[in-house]
N, C-alpha and C positions, 0 to 999 in steps of 0.2 A: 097907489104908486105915483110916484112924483116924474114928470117927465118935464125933459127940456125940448121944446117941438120948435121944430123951424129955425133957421139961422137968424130970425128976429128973437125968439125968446133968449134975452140977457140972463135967466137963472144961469146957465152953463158959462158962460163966461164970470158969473162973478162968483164962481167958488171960489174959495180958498187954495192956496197951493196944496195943504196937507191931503184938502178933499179930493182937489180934482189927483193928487197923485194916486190915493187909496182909490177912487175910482177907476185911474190908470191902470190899477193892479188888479182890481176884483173886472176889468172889461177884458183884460189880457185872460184870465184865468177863464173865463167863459168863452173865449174866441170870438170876442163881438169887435171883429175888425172894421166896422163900419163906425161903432161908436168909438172904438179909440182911434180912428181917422179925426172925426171931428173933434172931441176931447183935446186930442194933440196940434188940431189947427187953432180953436179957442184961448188955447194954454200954451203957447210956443215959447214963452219965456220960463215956465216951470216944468213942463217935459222937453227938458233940451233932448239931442239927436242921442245923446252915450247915458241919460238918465231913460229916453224910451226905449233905448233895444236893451238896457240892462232889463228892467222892466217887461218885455217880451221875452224875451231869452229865461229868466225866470220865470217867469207866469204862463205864458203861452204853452199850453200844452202839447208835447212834440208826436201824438198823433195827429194834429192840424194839420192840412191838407198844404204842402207850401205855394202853391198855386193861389190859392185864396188870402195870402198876407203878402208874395210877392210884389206886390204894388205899391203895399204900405213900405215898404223898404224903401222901396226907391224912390218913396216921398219923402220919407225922414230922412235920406240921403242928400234930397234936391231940396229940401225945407220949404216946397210948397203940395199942399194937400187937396185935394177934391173933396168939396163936401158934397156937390152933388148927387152923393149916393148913399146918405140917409138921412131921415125924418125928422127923428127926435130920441133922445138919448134917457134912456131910467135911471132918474139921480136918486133911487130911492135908498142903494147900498149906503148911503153918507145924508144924503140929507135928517137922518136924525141925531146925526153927530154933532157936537161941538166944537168949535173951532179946537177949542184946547183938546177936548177929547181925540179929534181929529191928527192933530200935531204928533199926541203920545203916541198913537199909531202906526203914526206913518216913521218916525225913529225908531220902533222897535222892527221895520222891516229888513228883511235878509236880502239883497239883491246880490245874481253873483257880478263877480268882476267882468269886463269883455276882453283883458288882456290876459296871456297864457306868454309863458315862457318857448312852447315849442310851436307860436305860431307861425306862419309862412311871414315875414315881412315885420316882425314885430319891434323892431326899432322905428316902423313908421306910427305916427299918430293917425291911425285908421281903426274908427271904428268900427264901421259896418263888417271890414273885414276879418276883424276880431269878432264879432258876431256870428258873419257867418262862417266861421273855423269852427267856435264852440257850436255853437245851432248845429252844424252837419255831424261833427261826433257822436252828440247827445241825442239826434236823430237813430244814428248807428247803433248806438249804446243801450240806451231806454226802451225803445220798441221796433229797434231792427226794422224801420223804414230806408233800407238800404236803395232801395231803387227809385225813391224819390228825392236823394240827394242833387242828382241833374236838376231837377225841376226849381230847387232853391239855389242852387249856384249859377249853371249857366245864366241864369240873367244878368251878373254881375262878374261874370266873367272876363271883362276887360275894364272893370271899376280899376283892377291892380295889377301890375307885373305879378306881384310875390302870390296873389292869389290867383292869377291866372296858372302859373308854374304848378302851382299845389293841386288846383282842380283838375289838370291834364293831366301832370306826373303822377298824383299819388289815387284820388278819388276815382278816375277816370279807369283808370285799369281795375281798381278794385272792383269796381259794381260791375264794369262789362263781367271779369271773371268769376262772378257771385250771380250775377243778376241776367245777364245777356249771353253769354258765352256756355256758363256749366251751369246753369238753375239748379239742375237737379242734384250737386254735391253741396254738401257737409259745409257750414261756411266755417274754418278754421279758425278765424283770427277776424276780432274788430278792426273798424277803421284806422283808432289810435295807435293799438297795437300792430297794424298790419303797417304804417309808417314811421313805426320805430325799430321795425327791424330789419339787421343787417341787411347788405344788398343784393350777396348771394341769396339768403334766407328767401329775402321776396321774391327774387326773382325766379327762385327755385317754387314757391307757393304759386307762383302766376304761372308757370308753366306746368305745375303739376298734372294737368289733366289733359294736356296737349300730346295729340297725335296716339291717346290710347285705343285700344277698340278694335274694331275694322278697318281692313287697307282706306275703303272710302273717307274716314276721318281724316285722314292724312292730308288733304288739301288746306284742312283747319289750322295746320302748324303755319304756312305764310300769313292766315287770320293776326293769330297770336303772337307773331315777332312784330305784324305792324299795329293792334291795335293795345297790345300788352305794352311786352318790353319797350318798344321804341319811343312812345308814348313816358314809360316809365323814367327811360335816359336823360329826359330834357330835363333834369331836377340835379342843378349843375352843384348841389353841395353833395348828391353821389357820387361824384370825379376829383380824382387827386392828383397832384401830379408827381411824374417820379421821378424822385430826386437822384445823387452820386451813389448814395448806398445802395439804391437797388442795382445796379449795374453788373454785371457777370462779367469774367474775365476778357470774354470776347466784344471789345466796346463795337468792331465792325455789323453784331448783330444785333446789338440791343441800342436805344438808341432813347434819349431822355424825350417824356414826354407823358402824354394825360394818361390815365388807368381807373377801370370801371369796376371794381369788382362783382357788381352786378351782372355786366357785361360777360364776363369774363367766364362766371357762372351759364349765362347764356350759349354761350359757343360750346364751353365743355358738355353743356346739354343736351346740345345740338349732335357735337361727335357721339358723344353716347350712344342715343335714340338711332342714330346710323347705321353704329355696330350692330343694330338689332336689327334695324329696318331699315333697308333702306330708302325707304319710297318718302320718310320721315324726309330726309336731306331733300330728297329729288322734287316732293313736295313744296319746300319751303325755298327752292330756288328756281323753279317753273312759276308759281306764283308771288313771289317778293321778291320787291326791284331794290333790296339793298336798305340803308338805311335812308336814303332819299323819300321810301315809299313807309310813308307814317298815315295813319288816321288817327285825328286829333279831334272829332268830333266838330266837325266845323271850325275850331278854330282857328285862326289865321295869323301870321305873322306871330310865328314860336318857330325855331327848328334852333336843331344843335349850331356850335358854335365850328367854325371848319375842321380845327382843330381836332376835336372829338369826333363830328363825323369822316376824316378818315382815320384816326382810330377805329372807329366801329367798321367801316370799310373794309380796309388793313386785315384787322383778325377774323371780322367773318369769310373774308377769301381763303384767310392761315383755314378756320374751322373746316370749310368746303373740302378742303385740297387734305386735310386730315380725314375727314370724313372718307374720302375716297378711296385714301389706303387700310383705312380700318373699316369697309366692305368686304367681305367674304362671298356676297353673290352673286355667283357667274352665267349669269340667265341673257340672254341678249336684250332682255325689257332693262334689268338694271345697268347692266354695260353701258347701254343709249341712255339713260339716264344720266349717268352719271358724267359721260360726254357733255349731256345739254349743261350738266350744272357749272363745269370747269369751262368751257365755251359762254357761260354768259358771266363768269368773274372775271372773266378774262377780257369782257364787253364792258363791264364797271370799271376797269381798272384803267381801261382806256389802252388793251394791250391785244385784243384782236382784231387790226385790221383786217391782216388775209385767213385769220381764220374760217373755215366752210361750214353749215351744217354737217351733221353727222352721214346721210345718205349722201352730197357730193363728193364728202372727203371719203365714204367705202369706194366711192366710184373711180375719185382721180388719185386716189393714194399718196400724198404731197410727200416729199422728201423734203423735210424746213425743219430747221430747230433752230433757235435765239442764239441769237448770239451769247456767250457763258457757259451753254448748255454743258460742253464739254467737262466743266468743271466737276459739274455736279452728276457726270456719268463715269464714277471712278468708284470702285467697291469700298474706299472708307466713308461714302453715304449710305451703305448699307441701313445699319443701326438705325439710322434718323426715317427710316420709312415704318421703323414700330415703336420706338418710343419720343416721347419729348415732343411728339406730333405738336403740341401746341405752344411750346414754345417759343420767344421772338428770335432764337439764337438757330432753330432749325433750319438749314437751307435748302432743304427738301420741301418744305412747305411754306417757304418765303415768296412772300406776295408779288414777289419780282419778276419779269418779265421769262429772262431765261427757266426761272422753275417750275410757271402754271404752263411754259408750253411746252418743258416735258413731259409732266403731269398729262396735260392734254393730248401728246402721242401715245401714254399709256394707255391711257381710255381708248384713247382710237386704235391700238395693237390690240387692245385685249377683245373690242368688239370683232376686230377681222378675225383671230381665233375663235372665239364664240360662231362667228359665221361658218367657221372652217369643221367645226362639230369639236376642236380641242378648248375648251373654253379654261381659262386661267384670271385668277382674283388679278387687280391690278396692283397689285403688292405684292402674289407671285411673279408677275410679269418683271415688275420692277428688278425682283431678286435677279430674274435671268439676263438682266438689260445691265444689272454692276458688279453680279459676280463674273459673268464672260464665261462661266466655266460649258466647255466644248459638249460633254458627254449630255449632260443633262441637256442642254440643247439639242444635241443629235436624237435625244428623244422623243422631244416635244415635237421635231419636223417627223418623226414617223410615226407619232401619234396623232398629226395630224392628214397622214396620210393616210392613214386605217381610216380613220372616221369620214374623210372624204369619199372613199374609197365605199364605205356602210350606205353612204347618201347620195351618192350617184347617180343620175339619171341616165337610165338606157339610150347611147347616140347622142348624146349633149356636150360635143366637143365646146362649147362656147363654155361651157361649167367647168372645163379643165383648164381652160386659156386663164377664166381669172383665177382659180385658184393658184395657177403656178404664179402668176402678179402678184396675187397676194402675199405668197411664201416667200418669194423674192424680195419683195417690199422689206418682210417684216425683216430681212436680214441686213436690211441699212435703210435708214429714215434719212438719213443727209447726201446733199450733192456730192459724187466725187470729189470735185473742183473742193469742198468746203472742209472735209475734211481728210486725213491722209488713211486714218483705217475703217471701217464704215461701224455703224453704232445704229445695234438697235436689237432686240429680242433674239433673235438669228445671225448677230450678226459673229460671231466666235465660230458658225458651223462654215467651212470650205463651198465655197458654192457650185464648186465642182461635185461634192456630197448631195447637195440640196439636191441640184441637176439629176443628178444619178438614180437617187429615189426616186425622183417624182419619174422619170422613165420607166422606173419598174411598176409605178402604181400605173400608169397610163397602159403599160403591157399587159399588167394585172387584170385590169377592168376592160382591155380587148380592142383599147384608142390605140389601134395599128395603125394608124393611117393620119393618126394625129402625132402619134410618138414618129412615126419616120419625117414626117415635116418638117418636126420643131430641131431632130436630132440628127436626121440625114442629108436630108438634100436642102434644108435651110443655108446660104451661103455662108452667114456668120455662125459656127457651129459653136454651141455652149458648151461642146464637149469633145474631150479627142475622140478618136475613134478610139483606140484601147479602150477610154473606159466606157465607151457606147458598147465596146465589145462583153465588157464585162459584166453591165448592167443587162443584156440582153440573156446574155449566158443566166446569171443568176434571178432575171425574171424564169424565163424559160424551167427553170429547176423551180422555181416553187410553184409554178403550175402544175409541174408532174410531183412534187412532195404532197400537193392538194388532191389530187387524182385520185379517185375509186374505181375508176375503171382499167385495167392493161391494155384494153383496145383502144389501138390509140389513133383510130377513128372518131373515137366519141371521149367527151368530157376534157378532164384534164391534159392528159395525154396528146386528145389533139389540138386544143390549146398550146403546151408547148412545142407543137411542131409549127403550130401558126407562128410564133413568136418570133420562131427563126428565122421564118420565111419572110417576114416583115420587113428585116432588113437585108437585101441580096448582095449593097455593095458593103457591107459591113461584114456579116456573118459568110463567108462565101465556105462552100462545101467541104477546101479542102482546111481550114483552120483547125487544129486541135478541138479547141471547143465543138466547133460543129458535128466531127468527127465522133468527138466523144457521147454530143447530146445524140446523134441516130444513130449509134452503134447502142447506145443507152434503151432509146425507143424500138426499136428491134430487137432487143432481148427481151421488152416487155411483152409487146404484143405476142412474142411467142407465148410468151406462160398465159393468153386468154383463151386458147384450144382445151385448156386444163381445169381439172378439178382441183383447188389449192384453199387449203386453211391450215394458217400455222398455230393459231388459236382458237379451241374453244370457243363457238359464237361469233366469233370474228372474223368478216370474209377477210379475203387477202388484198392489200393495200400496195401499190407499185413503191410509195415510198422507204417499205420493207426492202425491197433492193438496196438502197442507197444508206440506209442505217444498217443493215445489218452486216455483222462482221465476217461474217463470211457468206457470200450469195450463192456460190454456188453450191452450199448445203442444200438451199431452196428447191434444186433439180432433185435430190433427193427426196424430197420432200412428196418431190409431184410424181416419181417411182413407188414412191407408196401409196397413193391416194387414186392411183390412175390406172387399171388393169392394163395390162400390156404394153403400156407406153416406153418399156424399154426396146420393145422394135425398132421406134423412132430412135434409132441412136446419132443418124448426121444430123436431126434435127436439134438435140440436147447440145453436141457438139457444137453447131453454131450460135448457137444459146450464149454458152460458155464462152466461145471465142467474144460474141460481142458485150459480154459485160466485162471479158477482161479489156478491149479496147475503149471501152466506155471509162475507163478510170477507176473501178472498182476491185477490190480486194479480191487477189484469186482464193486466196490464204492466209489465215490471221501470221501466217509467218511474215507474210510480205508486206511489204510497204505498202501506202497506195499510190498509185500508176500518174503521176501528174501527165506525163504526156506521153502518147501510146506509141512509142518506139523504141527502136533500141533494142539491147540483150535485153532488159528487164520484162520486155513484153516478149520477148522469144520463152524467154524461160517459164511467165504467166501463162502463156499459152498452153506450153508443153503440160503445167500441171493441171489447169481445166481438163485437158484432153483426157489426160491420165486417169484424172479424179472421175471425172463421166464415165468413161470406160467402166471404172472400175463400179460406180454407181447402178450402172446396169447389167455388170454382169453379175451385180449382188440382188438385183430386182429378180431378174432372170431366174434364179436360184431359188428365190423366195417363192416365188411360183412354179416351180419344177420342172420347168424350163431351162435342163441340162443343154440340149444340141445348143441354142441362143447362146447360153453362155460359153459351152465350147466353142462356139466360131469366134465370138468375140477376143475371146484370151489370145488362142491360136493365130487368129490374121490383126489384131490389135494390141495387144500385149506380149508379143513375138520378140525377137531379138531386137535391141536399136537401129534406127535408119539412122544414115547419115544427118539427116535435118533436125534431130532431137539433139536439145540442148544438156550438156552434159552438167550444167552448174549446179542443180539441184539433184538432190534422192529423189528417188521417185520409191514412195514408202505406202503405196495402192496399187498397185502393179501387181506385186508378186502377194499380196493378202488378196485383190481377187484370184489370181491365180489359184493361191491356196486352197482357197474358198472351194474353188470348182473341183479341185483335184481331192477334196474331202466328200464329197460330194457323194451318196449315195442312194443309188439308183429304188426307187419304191415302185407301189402302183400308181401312184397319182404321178409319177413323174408321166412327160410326156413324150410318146414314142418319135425316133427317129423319122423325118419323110423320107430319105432315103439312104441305103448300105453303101453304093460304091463299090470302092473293093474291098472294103473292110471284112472281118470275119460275119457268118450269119449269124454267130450267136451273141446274142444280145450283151449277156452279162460280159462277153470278154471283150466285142467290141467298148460298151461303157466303163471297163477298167483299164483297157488301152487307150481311150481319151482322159481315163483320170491319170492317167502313170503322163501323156502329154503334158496336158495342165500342170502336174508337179513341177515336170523337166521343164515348164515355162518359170513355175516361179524359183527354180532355183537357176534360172539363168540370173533373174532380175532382182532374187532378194538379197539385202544386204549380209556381208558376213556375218552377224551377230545372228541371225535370224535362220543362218542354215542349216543347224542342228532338227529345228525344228518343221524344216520339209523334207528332209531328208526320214526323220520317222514315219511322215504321212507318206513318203514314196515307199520305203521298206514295207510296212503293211501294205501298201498297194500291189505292190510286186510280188507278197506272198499272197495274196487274191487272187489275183492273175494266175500267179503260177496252179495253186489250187485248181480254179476253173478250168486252166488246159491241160492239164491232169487228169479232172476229170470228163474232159470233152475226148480224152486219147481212152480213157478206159471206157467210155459208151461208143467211140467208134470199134473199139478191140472187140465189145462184146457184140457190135452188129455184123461185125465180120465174121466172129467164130457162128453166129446164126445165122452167114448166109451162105457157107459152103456146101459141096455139093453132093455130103453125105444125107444130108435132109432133104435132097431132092427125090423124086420118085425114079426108079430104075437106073438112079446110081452105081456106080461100084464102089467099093469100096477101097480108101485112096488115102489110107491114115499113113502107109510110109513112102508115099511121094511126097506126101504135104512135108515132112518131118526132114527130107532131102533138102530143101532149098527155100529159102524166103519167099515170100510170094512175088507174084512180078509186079506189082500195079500196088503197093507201098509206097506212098509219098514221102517228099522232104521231111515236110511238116510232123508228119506222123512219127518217121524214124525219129526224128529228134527229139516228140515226146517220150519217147521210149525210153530216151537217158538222161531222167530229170533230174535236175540241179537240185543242191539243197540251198535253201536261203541264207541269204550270204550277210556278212556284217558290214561295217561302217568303211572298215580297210581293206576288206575282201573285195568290196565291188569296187576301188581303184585300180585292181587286176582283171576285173572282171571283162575287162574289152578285147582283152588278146586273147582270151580265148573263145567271145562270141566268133569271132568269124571260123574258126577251126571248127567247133560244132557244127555249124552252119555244111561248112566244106563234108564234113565227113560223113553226112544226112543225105548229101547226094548219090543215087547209084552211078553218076557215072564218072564216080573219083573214088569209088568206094576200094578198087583195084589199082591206085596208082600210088606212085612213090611219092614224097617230098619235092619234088621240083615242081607238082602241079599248080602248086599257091599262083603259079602265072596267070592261070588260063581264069579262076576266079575275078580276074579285073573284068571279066567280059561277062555286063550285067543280061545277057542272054544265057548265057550258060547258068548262073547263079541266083537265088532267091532268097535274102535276107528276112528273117523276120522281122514285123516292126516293135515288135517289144524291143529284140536285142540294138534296133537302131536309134528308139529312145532313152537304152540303159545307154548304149556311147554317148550318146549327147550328154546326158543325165553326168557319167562318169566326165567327161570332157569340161563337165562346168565344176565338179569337184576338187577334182586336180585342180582347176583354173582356183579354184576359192580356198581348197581346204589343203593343195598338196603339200604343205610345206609341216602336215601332219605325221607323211608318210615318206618323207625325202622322195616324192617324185621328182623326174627332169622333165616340164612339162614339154621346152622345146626339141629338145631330143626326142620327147614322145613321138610330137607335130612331123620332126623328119622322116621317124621310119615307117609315120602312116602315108606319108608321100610317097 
């Protein structure tokens, strides 16, 4: 082998051009960068600077390491070389050549070109830079030495503008997002290929893999807008600018100027990735300061031009302030997120001075909005909060000062709900902030009372003070002084509304002593009295609607007595309300002495009073379920009186009772009274407990007093009466405690209390209805009759067996007996003697004029006088009426009164000549 040793041996410098180039070529092809260092310092005039990098660029094989020939570059760039770093050189590939052989050689070589049509800069006469264009492709291309491309550019990284731009903008993101960033995916697309495509396309491929995975990735998305995209922007032939045609009719919103479509791609991205996630957004604006905050890989002195970066500015505040309405998660981690992210574009934009953190502004709840704001709090920006989000013509999400700081009151409204337990998107909020609509509103504040109300802390009046701030806030964000109607989430509900809830919830949850403060004796009263009256009233009722227990010592019940009493100079004893709530609570606590279930499984529930249509069925209820509880009859009675003064429905006839005076409560009264009465004298009966209900009928169901109101039927009156006067006597019934003067025989006593009871209900029952106590008295009164019938034939026969022929040494005395009547034959007796026959419908309206003449002529000592005696019977000594016959008068007296106009009686001419 032939060598050229030492910078003295002249063999190396006196080749030939053809040789030393073919040698240039077979040293490039072996990678003996040491011998083409010296070669090309020897030979400077036949290896110029664009025949040696042809020459490399050919030959130099592109797994070479670029570390190990970057030196050489940037000799043949600076056109002096070091040979200090090798020996001697092996001319053996040429030295058996011939010049001429040599020559033919070297003309039949292929070298490629170093100029390319799609280089960075290629209107300059720059070689190396053409070099290194083609070299790093062919690198990419050939053997996917992708992450050694730094290693051969940065060094020459500011050799060029046009290849500085291309190495940051297009190489630079590539390999981080291949090589540094996602190693482990799929590399889609060459170098070449990857900077010839569109600029959404790339910019869509550069973010491909961003922010997928685990929440933890997420911080990677501010990674990859500063070391991707932003990076990729500075490549100023991606930007155009936009001319008259694109303009939309609104020129106030759109306004001529650069456009990215790459860009453009980017933010759409961005909102996207938000819709889904949103830690994506919150991610990418907790750690990225905007487009100011680039990694350019040490380079220095590149950034956009102003122009563009507030473009890029501009729409990534539009993306943010999109992104925030196209969240759906109402968690109080994203709520505060999304605070921080509108709070700090609002910090780039150079638009929050007084803006607060998120915990000062829950604390001091600022009333501020921009000036404009108003504009844009008008229900025809509805729409513009779900579509077009990204548009430059949206003024819902225009970069301007009055938009991001409503934006920014959203976020901070929708955080103080999320605090409040009602949590709402900021794009429901919004809805409630432009439609105004009242109801929907009024919902939202009592759903955020419930939930308050769920989270309460036992004795934490400080936990109630802010949340009434808060509620109140949310119903006007601006100064009085600033605007004429107040705007804000709540602001549509009356605040006299808001007020009033939050009183009830503060009653609710048992802040007596906070709700009389704030409501009572607070100087400046949020509220009139009436409607403190009313709220107090309608807390008080749904504590007793919540109630399980009647006693209204314990739970609900005495809750709503506390309630009352909370406020003294408000609710004072004698008010309607008052009146009504413990005449309410006294009816209850009566029914807890009882056994009551009106369902199946189900104990009984106090709010069953106030729902149910008729309550005082309930009393019924508890005669059935309660042995003997009709004894207590004043107690039922007072029962009754105070649920009708309590406001409740005596009778689904009736209306109900708004304020308990008046006839309408005369006449409510009269019919509880009635209806009880008759309740128990049906209980009474049910248990064969005839005397009970005979007293009842008799001293309760008796003729009308003057105090009972005539406006209504009374249509229970004469159906218990009926009842009892049907009524027949068994063994289970239960015996009299005591006779009186009544007869000693059982059955005629008990059929002259039923023939009573009749003659009660035919005082009391309506015309239509007399036909039919009038048959139950006829049968009664042939009962009657029968029994003293046969009480006259068992006294006749103990007579005939106690004379004094069956005595021992009698005489015999059959015709004295037969001389004269006996002496010692009673009224009663003689009278049974000449029984009546049973009389009919018409018969017994006669039937009175001749009771007392019977009577009269049963006496012996009229038994001998004439007609003029009728005198001496006024004198209730001398005379003895039976009470049958003084029930059939009455009996008859109410016939005539009802029916006489059947029989042409004269009822008053009757009246005279019984006077």
């Amino acid at each position: 082998m032939v060598y050229s040793s030492g910078p003295g041996d002249m063999s190396c410098s006196t080749l030939s051009p053809p040789k030393a180039l073919l040698l240039a070529v077979h040293l490039a092809a072996h990678a003996d960068i040491h011998g083409l260092r010296l070669l090309s310092s020897r030979h400077p005039t036949v290896l110029r600077k664009s025949l040696l990098l042809r020459v490399i660029l050919t030959n130099l094989p592109e797994t070479t390491d670029p570390v190990s020939y970057v030196g050489l570059l940037q000799e043949i760039e600076s056109g002096t070389f070091d040979e200090s770093t090798v020996d001697a050189i092996d001319l053996s590939p040429v030295s058996a050549l011939s010049d001429h052989e040599a020559a033919h050689r070297a003309k039949k070589l292929h070298l490629d070109q170093l100029s390319q049509t799609d280089a960075p800069g290629r209107d300059d006469d720059d070689a190396l830079s053409d070099f290194l264009y083609r070299r790093a492709l062919r690198m990419d291309s050939e053997t996917g030495m992708l992450s050694q491309l730094p290693d051969l550019l940065m060094p020459f990284i500011h050799h060029s503008p046009h290849l500085r731009v291309w190495v940051v903008s297009t190489v630079l993101p590539f390999v981080r997002r291949n090589c540094e960033y996602y190693a482990e995916a799929h590399v889609s697309y060459s170098l070449n290929e990857f900077q010839h495509l569109p600029g959404p396309d790339a910019v869509r491929y550069l973010l491909s893999r961003t922010g997928l995975g685990a929440p933890e990735n997420s911080p990677l998305v501010a990674r990859d807008l500063r070391g991707l995209v932003m990076p990729w922007l500075l490549d100023e032939s991606r930007w155009a600018e936009v001319d008259q045609g694109d303009q939309r009719r609104d020129s106030e919103c759109v306004s001529l100027g650069p456009r990215c479509l790459g860009w453009e791609q980017a933010v759409t991205w961005l909102t996207s990735q938000a819709s889904e996630s949103w830690r994506v957004l919150v991610s990418a604006t907790d750690h990225w300061d905007g487009p100011a905050d680039v990694d350019l890989g040490g380079v220095d002195n590149l950034s956009l031009p102003d122009a563009y970066h507030q473009h890029v500015l501009h729409t990534y505040a539009r993306a943010v302030v999109a992104s925030v309405f196209g969240t759906q998660d109402t968690s109080e981690e994203c709520l505060g997120g999304l605070y921080r992210a509108v709070f700090k574009i609002r910090a780039s934009l150079g638009q929050g001075g007084e803006d607060m953190p998120l915990q000062d502004a829950l604390s001091s709840l600022p009333r501020r909005l921009e000036a404009g704001s108003a504009a844009l709090l008008d229900v025809k920006s509805t729409p513009y909060t779900r579509t077009d989000l990204l548009r430059p013509w949206n003024p819902v999400t225009s970069p301007v000062a009055s938009a991001t700081g409503v934006v920014l009151m959203l976020t901070l409204g929708a955080s103080v709900l999320a605090g409040l337990g009602a949590p709402l998107s900021v794009r429901r909020l919004a809805d409630m902030v432009l439609l105004k609509d009242e109801r929907e509103q009024k919902a939202e504040v009592c759903k955020a009372l419930r939930a308050l109300s769920d989270n309460a802390p036992r004795g934490d009046d400080q936990y109630w003070i802010r949340a009434r701030l808060q509620i109140l806030w949310l119903g006007n964000w601006a100064e009085q002084s600033a605007q004429d109607k107040p705007t804000g989430p709540l602001a549509a509900v009356p605040r006299c509304f808001v007020e009033s809830e939050i009183l009830k919830t503060l009653l609710s949850n048992t802040c007596y002593s906070l709700a009389q403060t704030l409501y009572e004796s607070d100087a400046e009263k949020p509220l009139p009295t009436h409607t403190v009256q009313d709220a107090v009233y309608q807390a008080a009722l749904n504590a007793f609607d919540n109630a399980s227990n009647p006693n209204r010592t314990r739970g609900g019940l005495k809750k709503c007595d506390d309630i009352i009493r909370a406020f003294p100079k408000s609710m004072g004893p004698s008010l309607p309300g008052s009146v009504r709530l413990q005449a309410l609570l006294k009816a209850t606590h009566a029914l807890s002495d009882y056994r009551l279930v009106l369902k199946q499984g189900e104990p009984f529930s106090p709010v069953v009073l106030r729902v149910h249509s008729d309550p005082i069925a309930v009393i019924g209820k508890i005669l059935e379920q309660n042995d003997k509880a009709y004894t207590r009859l004043q107690e039922f009675l007072e029962m009754g009186f105070n649920l009708v003064r309590a406001g409740l429905p005596s009778h689904s006839s009736l209306d109900k009772l708004r304020e308990p005076t008046g006839e309408r409560l005369g006449m409510a009264m009269f019919v509880a009274e009635k209806r009880i009465i008759s309740m128990c004298v049906e209980a009474a009966l049910r248990e064969d407990d005839f005397e009970t209900a005979y007293s009842y009928v008799v001293s309760r169901l008796g003729a009308p007093s003057s105090g009972e109101s005539p406006v209504t039927d009374d249509e229970w009156s004469w159906q218990a009466a009926l009842k009892a006067g049907q009524y027949v006597r068994t063994e289970r019934s239960q015996p009299p405690t005591h006779l009186g003067t009544a007869s000693g025989n059982l059955e005629i006593r008990h059929l002259e209390q039923r023939i009573e009871c009749l003659a009660t209900a035919l005082r009391v029952a309506p015309t239509t209805e007399l036909q039919e106590v009038l048959k139950s008295f006829r049968r009664c009164e042939e009962q009657l009759d029968s029994a003293i019938k046969e009480e006259a034939d068992s006294e006749a026969a103990w007579d005939a067996a106690g004379t004094v022929t069956y005595v021992p040494g009698a005489f015999d005395s059959q015709g004295t007996e037969h001389l004269r009547p006996p002496r010692n034959i009673t009224a009663a007796a003689a009278a049974r003697q000449a029984e009546e026959a049973p009389m009919s419908l018409f018969d017994l309206s006669r039937a009175t004029a001749r009771v007392a003449q019977r009577s009269f002529n049963g006496l012996p000592s009229l038994q001998g006088m004439a007609g003029g005696g009728i005198s001496e019977a006024n004198n209730p000594s001398q005379t003895r009426i039976r009470k049958r016959d003084q029930l059939r008068e009455a009996a008859t007296g109410t016939l005539v009164s009802g029916v006489g106009w059947l029989i042409g009686a004269n009822v008053h001419q009757g009246r005279k000549e019984t006077e």
